[in-house]
Steps between C-alpha positions, in 0.01 A plus 500: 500500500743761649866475458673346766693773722874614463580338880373188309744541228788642672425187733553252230788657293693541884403144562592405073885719578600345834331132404295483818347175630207781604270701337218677712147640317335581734194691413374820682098451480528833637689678226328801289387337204593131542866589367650323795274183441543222199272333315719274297866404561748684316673282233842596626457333787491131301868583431661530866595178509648502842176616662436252756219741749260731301256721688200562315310558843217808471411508088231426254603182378262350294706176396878410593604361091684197466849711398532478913637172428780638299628617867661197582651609800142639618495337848271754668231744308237694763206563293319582803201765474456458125147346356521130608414355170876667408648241701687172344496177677973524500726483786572754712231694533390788750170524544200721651200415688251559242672317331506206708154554538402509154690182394284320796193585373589501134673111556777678337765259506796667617773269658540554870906415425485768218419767784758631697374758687133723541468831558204657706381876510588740788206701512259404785758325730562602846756447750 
């Protein structure tokens, strides 16, 4: 697994300092070697206890671990475009299409209250 980037860890010591009720992740599937994507949460995050939104839109999650629920305050996470089996059945959740899709035909039971929002791809949309 590669080490998660410096904009990742800049990102959470800025958000650690200032005790932001945000932290964005946001992977860049498009970065030279994956250093812009993450494949497991860092365990710093577990200790911004103020977080209530946390982007984690556009990685390689395989699994979200149950230390999310140490984020009491955790009101929205987007974990859209990450593997759907990644994605918890928890409030405030921000969603992809696939996603969707894959919970429908898996009879995943995700909560339709849990999900706050989905996200769909722009490729292949016109005006």
């Amino acid at each position: 697994m590669p080490p998660f980037s410096h904009d990742f860890q800049m990102a959470i010591r800025e958000a650690k300092a200032k005790k932001s009720n945000t932290l964005s992740l946001r992977g860049d599937k498009n970065s030279y070697w994956n250093r812009n994507v993450l494949f497991d949460i860092p365990d710093t995050v577990f200790a911004l206890s103020e977080l209530e939104t946390l982007d984690l839109s556009n990685n390689q999650l395989s699994t979200l671990p149950q230390a999310l629920d140490q984020l009491k305050n955790l009101k929205h996470a987007n974990v859209a475009f990450n593997p759907p089996e990644a994605v918890p059945d928890r409030p405030g959740l921000i969603l992809d299409s696939d996603q969707v899709q894959h919970f429908v035909e898996k009879q995943k039971a995700v909560r339709p209250e849990n999900v706050i929002g989905i996200r769909f791809r722009r490729s292949g949309l016109k005006k």
